[in-house]
PyMOL Python script that loads the backbone (N, CA, C, O; Angstrom):
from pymol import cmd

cmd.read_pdbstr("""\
ATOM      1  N   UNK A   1     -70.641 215.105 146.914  1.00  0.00           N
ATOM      2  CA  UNK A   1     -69.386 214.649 146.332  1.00  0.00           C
ATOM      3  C   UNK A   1     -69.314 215.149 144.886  1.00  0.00           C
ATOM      4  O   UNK A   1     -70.223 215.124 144.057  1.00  0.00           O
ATOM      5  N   UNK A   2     -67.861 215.683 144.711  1.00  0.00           N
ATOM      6  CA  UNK A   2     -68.092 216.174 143.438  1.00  0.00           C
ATOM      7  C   UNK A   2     -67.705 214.725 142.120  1.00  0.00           C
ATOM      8  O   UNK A   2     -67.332 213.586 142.400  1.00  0.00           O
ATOM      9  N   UNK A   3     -67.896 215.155 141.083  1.00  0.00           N
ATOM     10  CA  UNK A   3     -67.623 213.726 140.423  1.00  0.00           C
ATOM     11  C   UNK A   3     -68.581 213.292 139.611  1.00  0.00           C
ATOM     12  O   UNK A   3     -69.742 213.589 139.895  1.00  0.00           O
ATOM     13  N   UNK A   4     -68.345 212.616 138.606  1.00  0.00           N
ATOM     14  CA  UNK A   4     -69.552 211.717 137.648  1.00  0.00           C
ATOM     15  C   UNK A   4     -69.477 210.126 138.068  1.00  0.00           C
ATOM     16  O   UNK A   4     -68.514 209.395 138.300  1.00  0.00           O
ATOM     17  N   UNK A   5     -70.914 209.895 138.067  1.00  0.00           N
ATOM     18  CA  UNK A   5     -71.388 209.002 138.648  1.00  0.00           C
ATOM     19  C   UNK A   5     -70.855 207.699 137.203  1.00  0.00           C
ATOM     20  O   UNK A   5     -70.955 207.800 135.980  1.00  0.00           O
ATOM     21  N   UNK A   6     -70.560 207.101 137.671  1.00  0.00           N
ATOM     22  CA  UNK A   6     -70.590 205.764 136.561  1.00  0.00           C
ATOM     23  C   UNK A   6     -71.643 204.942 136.346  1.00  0.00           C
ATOM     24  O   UNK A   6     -71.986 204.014 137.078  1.00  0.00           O
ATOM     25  N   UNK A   7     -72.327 205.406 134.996  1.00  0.00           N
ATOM     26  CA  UNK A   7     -74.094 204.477 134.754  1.00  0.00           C
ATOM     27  C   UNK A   7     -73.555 203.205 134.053  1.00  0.00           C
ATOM     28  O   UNK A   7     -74.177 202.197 134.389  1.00  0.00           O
ATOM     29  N   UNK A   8     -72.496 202.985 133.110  1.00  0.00           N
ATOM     30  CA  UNK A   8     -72.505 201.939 132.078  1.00  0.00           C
ATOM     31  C   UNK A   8     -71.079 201.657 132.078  1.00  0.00           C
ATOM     32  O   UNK A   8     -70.201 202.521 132.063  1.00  0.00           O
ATOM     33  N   UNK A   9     -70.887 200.334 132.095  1.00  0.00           N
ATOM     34  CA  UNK A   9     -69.442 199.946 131.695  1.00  0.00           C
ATOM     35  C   UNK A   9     -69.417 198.327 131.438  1.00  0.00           C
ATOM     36  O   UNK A   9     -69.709 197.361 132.143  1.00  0.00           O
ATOM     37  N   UNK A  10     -68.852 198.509 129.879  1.00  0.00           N
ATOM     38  CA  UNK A  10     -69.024 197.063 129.093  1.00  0.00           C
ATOM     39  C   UNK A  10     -67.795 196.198 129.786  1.00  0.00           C
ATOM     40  O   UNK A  10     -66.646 196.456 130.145  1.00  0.00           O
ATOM     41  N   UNK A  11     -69.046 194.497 129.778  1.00  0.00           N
ATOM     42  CA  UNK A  11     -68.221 193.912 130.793  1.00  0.00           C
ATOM     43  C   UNK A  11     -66.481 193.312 130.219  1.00  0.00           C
ATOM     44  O   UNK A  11     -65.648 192.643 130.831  1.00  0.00           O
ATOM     45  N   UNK A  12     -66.448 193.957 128.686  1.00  0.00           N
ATOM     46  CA  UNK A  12     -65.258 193.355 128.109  1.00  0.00           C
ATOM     47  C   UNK A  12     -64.377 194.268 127.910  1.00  0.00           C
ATOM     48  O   UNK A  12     -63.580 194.114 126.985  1.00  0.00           O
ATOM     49  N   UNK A  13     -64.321 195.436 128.740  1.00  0.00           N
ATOM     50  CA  UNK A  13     -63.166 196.876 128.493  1.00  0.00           C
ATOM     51  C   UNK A  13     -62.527 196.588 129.447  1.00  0.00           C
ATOM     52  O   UNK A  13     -62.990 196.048 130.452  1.00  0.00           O
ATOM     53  N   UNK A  14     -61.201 196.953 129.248  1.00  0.00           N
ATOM     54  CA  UNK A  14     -60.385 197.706 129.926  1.00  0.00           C
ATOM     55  C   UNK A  14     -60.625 198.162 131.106  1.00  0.00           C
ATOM     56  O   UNK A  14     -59.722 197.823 131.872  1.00  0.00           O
ATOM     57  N   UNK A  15     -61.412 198.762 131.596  1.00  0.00           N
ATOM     58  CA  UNK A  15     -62.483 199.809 132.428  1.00  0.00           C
ATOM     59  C   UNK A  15     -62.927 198.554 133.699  1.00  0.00           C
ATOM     60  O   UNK A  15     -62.809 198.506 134.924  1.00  0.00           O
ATOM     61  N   UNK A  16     -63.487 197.619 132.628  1.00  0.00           N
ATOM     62  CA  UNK A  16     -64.433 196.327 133.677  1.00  0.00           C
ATOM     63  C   UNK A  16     -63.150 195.178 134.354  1.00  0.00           C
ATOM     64  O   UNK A  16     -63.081 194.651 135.465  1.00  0.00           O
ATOM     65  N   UNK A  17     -62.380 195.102 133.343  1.00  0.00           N
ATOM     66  CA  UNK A  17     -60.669 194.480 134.153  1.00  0.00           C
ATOM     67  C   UNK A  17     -60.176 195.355 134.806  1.00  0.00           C
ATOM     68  O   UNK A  17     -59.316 194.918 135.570  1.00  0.00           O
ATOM     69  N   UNK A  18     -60.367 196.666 134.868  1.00  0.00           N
ATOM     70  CA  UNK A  18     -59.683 197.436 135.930  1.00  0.00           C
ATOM     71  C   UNK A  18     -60.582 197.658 136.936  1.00  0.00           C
ATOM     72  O   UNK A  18     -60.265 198.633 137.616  1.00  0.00           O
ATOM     73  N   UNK A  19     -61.977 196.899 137.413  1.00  0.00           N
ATOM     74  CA  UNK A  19     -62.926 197.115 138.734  1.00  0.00           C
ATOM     75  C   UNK A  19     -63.367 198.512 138.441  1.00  0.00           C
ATOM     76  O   UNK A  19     -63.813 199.060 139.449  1.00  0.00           O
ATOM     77  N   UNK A  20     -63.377 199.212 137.427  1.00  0.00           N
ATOM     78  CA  UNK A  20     -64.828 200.194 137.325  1.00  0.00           C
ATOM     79  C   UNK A  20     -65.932 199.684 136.761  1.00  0.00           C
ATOM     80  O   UNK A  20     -66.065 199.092 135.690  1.00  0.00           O
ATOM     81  N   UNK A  21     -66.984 200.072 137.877  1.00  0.00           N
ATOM     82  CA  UNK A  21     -68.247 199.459 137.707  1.00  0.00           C
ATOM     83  C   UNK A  21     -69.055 200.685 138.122  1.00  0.00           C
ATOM     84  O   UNK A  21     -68.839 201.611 138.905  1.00  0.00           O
ATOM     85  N   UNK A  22     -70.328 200.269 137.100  1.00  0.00           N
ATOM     86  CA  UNK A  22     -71.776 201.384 137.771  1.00  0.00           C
ATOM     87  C   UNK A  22     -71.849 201.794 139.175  1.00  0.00           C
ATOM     88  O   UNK A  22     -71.725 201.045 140.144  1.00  0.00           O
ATOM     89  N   UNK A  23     -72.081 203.158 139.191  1.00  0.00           N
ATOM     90  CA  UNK A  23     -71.914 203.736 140.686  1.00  0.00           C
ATOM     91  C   UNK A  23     -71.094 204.168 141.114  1.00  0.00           C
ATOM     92  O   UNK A  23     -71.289 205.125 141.864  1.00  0.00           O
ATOM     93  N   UNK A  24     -69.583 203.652 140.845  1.00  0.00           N
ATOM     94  CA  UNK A  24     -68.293 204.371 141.288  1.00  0.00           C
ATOM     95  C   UNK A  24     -68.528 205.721 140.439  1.00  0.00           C
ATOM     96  O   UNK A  24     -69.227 205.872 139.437  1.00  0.00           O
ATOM     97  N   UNK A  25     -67.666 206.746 141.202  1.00  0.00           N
ATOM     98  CA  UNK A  25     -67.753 208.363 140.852  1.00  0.00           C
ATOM     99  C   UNK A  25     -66.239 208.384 140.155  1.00  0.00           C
ATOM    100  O   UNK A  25     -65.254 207.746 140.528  1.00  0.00           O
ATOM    101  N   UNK A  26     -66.313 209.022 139.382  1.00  0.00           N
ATOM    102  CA  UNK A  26     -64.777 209.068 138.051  1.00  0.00           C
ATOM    103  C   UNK A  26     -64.702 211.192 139.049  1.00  0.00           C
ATOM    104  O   UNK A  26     -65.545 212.053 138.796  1.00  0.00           O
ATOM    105  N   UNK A  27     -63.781 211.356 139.816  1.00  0.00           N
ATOM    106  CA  UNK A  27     -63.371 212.649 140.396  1.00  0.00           C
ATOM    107  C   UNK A  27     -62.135 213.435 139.742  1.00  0.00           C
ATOM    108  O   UNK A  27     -61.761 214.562 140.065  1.00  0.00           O
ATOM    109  N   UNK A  28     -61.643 212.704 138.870  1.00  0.00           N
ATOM    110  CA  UNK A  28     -60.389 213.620 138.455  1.00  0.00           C
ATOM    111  C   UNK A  28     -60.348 212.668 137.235  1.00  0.00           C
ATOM    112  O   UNK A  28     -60.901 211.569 137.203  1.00  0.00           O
ATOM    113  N   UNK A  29     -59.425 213.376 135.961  1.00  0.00           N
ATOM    114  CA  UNK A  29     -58.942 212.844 135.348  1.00  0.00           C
ATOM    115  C   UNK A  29     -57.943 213.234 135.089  1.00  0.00           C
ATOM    116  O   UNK A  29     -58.083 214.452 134.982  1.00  0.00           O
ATOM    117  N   UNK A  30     -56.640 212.891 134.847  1.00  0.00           N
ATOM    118  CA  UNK A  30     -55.626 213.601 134.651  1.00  0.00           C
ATOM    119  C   UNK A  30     -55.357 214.436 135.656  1.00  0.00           C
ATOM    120  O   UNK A  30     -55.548 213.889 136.742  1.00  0.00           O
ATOM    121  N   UNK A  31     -54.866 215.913 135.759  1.00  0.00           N
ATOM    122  CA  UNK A  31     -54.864 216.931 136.935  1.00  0.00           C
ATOM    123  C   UNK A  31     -56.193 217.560 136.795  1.00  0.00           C
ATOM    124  O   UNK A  31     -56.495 218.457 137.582  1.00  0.00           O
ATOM    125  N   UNK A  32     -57.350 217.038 135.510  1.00  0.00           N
ATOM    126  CA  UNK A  32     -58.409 217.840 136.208  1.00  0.00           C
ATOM    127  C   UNK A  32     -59.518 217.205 136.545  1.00  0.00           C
ATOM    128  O   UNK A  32     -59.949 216.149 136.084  1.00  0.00           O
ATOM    129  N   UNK A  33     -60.055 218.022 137.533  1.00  0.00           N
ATOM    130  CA  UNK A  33     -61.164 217.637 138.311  1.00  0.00           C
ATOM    131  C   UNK A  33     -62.549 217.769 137.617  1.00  0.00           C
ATOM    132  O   UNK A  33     -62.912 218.794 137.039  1.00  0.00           O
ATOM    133  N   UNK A  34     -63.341 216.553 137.736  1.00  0.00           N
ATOM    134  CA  UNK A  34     -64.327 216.432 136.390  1.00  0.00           C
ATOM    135  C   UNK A  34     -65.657 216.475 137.793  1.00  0.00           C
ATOM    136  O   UNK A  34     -65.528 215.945 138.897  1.00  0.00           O
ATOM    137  N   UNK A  35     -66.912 217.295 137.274  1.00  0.00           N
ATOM    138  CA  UNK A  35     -67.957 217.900 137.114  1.00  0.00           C
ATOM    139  C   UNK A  35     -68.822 217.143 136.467  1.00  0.00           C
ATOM    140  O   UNK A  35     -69.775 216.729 137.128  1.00  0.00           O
ATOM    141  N   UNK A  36     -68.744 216.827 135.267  1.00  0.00           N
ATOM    142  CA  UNK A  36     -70.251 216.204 134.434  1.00  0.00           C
ATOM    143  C   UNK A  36     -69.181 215.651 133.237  1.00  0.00           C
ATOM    144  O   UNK A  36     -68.133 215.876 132.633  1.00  0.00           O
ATOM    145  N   UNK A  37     -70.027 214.983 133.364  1.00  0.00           N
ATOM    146  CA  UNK A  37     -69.698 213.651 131.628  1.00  0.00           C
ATOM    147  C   UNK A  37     -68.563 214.580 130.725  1.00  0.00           C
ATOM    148  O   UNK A  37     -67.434 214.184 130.434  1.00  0.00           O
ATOM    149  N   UNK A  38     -69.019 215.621 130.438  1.00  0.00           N
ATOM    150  CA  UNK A  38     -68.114 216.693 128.955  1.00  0.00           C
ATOM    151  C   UNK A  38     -66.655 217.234 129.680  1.00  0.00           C
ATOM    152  O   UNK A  38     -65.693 217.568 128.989  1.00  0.00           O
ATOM    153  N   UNK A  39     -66.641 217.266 131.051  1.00  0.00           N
ATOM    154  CA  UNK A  39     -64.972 216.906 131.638  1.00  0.00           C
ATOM    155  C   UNK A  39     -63.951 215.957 131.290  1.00  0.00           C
ATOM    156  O   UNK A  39     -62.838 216.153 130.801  1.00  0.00           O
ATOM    157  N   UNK A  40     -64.643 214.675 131.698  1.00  0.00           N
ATOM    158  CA  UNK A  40     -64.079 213.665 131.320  1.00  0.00           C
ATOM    159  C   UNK A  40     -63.721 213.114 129.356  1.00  0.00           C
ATOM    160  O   UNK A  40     -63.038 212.252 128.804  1.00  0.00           O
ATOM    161  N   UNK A  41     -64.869 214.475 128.816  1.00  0.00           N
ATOM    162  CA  UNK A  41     -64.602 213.450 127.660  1.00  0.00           C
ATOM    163  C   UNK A  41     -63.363 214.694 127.216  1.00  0.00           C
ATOM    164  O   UNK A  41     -62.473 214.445 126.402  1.00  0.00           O
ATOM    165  N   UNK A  42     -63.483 215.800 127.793  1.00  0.00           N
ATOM    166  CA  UNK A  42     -62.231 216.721 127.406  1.00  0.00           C
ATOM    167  C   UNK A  42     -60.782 216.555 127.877  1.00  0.00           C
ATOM    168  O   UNK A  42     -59.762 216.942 127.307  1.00  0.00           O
ATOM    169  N   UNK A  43     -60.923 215.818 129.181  1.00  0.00           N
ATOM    170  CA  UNK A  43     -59.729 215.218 129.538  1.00  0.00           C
ATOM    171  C   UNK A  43     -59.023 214.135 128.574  1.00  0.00           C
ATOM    172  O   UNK A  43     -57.812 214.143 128.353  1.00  0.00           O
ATOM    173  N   UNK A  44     -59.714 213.421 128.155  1.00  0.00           N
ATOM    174  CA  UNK A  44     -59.436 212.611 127.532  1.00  0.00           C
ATOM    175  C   UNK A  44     -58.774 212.785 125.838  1.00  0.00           C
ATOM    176  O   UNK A  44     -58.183 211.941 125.165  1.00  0.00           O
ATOM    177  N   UNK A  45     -59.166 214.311 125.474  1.00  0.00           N
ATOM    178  CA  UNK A  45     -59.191 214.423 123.878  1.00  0.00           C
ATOM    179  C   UNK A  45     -58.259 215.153 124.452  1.00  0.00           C
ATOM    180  O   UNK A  45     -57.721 215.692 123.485  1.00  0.00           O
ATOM    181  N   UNK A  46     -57.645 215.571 125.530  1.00  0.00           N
ATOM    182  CA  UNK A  46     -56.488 216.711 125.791  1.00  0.00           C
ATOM    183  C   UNK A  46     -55.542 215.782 125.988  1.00  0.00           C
ATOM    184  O   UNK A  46     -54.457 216.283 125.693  1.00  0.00           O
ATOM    185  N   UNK A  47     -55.443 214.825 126.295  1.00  0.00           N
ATOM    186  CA  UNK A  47     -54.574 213.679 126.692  1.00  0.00           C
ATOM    187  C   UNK A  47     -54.256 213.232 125.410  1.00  0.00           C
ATOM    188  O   UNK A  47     -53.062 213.134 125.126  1.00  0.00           O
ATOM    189  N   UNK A  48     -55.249 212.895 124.443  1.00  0.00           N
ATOM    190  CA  UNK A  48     -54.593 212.316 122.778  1.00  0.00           C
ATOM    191  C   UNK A  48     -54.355 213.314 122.459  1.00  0.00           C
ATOM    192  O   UNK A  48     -53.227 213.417 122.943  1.00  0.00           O
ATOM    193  N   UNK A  49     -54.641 214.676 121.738  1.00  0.00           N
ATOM    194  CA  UNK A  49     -53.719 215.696 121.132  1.00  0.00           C
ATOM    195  C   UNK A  49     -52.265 215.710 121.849  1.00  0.00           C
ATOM    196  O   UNK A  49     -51.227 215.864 121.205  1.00  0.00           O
ATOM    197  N   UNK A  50     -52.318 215.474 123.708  1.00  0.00           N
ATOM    198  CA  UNK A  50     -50.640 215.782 124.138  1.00  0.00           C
ATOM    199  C   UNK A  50     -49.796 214.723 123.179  1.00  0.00           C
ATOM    200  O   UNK A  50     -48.611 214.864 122.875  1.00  0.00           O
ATOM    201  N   UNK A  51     -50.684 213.603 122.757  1.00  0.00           N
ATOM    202  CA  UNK A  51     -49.608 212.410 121.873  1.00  0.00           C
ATOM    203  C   UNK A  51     -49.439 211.356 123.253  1.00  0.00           C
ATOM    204  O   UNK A  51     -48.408 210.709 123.435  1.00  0.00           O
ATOM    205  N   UNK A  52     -51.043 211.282 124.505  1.00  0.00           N
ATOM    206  CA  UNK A  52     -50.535 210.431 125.718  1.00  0.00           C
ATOM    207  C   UNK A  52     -50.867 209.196 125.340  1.00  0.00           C
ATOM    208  O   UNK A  52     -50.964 209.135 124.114  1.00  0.00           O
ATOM    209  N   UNK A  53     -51.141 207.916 126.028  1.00  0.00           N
ATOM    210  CA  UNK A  53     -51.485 206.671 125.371  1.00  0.00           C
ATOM    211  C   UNK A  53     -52.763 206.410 126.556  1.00  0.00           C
ATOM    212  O   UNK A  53     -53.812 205.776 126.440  1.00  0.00           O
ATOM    213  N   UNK A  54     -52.301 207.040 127.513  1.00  0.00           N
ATOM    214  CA  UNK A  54     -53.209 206.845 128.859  1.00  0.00           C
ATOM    215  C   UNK A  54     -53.601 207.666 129.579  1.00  0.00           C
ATOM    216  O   UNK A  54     -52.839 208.631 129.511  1.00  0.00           O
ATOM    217  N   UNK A  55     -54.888 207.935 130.680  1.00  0.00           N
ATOM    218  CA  UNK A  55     -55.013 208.581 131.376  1.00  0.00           C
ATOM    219  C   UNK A  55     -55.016 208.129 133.183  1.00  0.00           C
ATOM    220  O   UNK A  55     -55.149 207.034 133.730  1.00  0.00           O
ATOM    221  N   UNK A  56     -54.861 209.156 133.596  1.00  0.00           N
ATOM    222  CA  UNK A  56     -55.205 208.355 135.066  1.00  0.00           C
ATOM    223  C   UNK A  56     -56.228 209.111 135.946  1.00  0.00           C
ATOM    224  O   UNK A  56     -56.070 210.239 136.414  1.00  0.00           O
ATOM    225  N   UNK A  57     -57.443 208.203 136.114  1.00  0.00           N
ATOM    226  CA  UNK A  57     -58.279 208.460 136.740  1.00  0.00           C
ATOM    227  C   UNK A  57     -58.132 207.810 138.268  1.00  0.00           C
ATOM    228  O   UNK A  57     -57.577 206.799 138.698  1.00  0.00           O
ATOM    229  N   UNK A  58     -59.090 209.154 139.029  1.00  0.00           N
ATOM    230  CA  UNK A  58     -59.355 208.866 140.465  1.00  0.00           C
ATOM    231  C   UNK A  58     -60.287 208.684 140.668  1.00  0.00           C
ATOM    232  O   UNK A  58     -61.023 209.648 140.455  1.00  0.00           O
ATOM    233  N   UNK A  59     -61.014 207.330 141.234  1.00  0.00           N
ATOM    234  CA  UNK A  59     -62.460 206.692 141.010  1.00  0.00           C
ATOM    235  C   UNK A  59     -62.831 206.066 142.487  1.00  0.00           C
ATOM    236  O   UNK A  59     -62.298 205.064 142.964  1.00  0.00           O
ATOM    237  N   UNK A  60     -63.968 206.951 143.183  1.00  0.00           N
ATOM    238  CA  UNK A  60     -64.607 206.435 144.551  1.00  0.00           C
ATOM    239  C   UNK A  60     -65.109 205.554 144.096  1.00  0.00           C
ATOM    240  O   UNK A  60     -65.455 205.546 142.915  1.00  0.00           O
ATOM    241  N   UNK A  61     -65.339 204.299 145.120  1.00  0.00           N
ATOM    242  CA  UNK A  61     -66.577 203.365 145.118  1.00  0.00           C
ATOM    243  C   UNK A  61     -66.607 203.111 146.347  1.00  0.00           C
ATOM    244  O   UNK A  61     -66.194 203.764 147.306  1.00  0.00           O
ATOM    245  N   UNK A  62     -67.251 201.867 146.266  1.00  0.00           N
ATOM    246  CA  UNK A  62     -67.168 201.253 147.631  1.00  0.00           C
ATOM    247  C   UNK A  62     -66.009 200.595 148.488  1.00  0.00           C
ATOM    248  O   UNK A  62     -66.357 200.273 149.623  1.00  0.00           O
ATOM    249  N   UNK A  63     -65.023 200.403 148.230  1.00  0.00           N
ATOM    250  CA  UNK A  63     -63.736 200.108 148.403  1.00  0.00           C
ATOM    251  C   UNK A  63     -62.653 201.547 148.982  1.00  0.00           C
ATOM    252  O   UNK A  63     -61.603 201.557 149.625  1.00  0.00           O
ATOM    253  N   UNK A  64     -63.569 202.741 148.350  1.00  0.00           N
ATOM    254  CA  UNK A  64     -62.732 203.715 148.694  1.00  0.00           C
ATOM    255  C   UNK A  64     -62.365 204.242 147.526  1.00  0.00           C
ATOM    256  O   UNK A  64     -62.963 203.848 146.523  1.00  0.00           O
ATOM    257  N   UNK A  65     -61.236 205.310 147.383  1.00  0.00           N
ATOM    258  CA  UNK A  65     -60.776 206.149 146.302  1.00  0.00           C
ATOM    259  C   UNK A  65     -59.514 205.174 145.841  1.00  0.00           C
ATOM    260  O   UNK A  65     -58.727 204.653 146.632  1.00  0.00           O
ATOM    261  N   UNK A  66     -59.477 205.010 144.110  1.00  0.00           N
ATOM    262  CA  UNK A  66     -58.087 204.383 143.768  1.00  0.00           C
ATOM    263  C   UNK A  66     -58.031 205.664 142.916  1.00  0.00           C
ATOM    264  O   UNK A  66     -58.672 206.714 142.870  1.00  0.00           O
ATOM    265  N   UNK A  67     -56.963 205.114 142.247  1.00  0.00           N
ATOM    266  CA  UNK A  67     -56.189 205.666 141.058  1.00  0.00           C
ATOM    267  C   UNK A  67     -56.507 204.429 139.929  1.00  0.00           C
ATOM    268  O   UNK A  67     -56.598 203.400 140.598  1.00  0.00           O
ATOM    269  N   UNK A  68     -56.714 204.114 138.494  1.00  0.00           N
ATOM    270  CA  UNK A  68     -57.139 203.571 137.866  1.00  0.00           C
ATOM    271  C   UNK A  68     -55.962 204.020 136.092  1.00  0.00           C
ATOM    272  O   UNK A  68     -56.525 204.730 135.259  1.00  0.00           O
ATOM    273  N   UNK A  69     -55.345 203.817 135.961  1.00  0.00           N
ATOM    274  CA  UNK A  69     -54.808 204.000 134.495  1.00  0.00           C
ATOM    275  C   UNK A  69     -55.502 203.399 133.592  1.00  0.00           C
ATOM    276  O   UNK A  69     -55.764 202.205 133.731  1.00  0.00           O
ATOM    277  N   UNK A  70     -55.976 204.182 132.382  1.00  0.00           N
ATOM    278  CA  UNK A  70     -57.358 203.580 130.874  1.00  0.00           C
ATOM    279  C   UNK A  70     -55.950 204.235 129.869  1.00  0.00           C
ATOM    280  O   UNK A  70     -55.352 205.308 129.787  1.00  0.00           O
ATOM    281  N   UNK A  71     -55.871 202.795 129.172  1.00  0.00           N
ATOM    282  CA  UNK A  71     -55.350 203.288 127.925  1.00  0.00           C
ATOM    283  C   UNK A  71     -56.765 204.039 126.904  1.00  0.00           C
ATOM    284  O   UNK A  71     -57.929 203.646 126.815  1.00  0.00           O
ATOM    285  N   UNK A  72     -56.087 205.221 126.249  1.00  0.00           N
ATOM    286  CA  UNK A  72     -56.611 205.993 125.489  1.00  0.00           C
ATOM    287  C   UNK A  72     -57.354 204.995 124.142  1.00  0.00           C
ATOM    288  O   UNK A  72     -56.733 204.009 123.745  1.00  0.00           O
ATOM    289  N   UNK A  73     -58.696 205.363 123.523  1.00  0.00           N
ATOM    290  CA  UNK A  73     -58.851 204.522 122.215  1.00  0.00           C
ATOM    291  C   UNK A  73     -58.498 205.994 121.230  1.00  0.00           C
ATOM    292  O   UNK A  73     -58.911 207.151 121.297  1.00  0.00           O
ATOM    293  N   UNK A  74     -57.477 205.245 120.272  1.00  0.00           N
ATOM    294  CA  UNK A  74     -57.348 205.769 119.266  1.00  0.00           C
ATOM    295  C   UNK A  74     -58.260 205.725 118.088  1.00  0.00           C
ATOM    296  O   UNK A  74     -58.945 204.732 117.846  1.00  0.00           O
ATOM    297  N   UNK A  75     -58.271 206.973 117.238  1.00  0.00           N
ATOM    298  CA  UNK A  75     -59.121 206.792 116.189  1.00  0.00           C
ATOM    299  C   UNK A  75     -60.210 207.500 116.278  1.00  0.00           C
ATOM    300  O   UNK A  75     -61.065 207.431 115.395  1.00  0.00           O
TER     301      UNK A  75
END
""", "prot")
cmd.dss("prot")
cmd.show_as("cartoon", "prot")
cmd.util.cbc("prot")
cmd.orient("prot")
């Protein structure tokens, strides 16, 4: 499976109210398809330069594949 594995997620983000948890695979972000950790963090810095507030990730777990919207941290 292609995708980054999810090791850490604080139980008071955004992330942990939206049911991502350790183990689910983060497969896309935005329209691109993420490979290793430095995908996701480029998706993300391509998303704040566009001026976005959010991204939308596609995240396997055990439940299956969702779609997941993370507001962006500014700053």
């Amino acid at each position: 499976m292609t995708g980054v594995v999810v090791t850490s997620v604080d139980p008071n983000s955004e992330a942990a109210r939206k049911g991502l948890k350790n183990g689910d695979v983060i497969k896309r972000v935005g329209s691109r398809t993420v490979r290793q950790p430095a995908d996701v963090s480029r998706s993300i810095e391509d998303a704040k330069q566009a001026g976005r507030e959010s991204v939308l990730a596609l995240v396997a777990g055990d439940e299956g594949e969702r779609f997941i919207a993370l507001r962006i941290a500014q700053g």
